[in-house]
C-alpha positions as CSV (number, residue, x, y, z in Angstrom):
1,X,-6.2,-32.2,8.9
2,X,-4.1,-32.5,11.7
3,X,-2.6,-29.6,13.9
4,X,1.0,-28.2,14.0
5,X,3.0,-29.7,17.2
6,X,3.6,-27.0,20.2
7,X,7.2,-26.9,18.7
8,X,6.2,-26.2,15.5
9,X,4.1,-23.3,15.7
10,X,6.5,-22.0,18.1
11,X,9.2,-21.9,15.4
12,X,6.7,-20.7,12.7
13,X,5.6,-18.0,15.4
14,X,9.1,-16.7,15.6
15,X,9.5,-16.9,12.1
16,X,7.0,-14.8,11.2
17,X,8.2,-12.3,14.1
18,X,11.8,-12.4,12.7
19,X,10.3,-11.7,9.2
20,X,8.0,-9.0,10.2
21,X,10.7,-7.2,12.4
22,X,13.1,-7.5,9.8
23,X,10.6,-5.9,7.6
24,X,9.7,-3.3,9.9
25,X,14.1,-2.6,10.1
26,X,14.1,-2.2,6.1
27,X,11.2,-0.1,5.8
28,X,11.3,3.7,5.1
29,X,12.1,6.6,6.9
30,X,11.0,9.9,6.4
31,X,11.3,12.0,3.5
32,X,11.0,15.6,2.0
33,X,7.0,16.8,1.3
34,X,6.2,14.9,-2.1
35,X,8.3,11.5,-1.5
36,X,6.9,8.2,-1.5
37,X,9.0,5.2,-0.4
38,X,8.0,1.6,-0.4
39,X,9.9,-0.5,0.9
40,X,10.3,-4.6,1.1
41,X,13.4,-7.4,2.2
42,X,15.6,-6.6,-1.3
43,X,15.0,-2.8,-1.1
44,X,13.2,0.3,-1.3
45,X,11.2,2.2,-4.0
46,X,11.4,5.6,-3.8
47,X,9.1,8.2,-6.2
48,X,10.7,11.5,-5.7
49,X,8.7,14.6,-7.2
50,X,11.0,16.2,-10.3
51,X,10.8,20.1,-8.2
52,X,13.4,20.8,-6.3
53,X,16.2,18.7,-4.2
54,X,13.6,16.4,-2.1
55,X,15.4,13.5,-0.2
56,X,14.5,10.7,1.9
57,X,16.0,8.4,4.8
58,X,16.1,4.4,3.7
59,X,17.7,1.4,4.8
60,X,19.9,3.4,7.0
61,X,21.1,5.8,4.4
62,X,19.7,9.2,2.7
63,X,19.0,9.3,-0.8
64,X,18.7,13.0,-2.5
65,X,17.5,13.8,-5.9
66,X,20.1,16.2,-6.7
67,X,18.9,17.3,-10.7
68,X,17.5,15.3,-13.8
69,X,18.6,16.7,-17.1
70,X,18.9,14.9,-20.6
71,X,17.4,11.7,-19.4
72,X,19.4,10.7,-16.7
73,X,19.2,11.4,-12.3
74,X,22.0,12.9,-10.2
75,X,21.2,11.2,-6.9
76,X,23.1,11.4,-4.0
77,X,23.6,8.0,-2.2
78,X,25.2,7.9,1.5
79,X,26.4,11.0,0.7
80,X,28.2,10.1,-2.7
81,X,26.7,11.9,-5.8
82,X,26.1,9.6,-8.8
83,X,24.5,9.7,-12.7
84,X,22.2,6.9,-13.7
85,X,20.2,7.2,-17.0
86,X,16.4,6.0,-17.5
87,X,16.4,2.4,-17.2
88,X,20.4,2.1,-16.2
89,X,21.6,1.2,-12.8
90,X,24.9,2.2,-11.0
91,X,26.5,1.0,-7.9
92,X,27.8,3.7,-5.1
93,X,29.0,3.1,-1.3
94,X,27.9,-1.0,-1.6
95,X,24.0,-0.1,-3.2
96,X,22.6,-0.6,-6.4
97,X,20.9,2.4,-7.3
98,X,18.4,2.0,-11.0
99,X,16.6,4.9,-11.9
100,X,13.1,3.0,-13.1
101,X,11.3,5.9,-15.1
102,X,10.8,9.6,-15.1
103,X,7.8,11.1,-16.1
104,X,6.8,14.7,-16.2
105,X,6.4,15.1,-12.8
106,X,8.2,12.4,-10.8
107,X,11.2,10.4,-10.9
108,X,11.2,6.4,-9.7
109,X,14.5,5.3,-7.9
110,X,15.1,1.6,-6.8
111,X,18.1,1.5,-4.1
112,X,19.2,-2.0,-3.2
113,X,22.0,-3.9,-1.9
């Protein structure tokens, strides 16, 4: 097996800085106590606890779980309030915002551009 020209690895070197920097610009920023974010290049996951109005900072923006009533999330979005049901997804201020379940306990938002 032969080994990658000097030129080579220095491009695959800086790719793999450009993808892990870029990575490390999408990731997730802090949240209220009981919010988990993950976070990859199309988007972040965020688990938001069903009690009170937690929020967390993402890709720039802040995301809020205002109140979840009769199956669907009122979330605030770079500071527009939106409804998305179970399963639906909704666009607000350029994201697409899908509420993936709700369970008992916590709620599951995907917000992507």
């Amino acid at each position: 097996m032969r080994s990658l020209p000097p030129s080579a690895r220095s491009f695959a070197a800086l790719l793999l800085g450009s993808v892990l920097a870029l990575g490390a610009l999408t990731g997730c920023g802090g949240g209220s106590e009981g919010t988990d974010t993950s976070c990859d290049l199309t988007g972040c996951t965020i688990t938001f606890p069903r009690d009170g109005t937690p929020s967390v900072s993402v890709l720039g923006i802040t995301a809020k779980m205002v109140s979840f009533e009769n199956n669907q999330a009122n979330i605030e979005v770079a500071g527009q309030t939106i409804t998305v049901p179970v399963g639906g997804e909704t666009q607000s201020e350029g994201w697409n915002v899908r509420v993936e379940r709700a369970t008992d306990t916590e709620i599951v938002v995907r917000v992507s551009h």
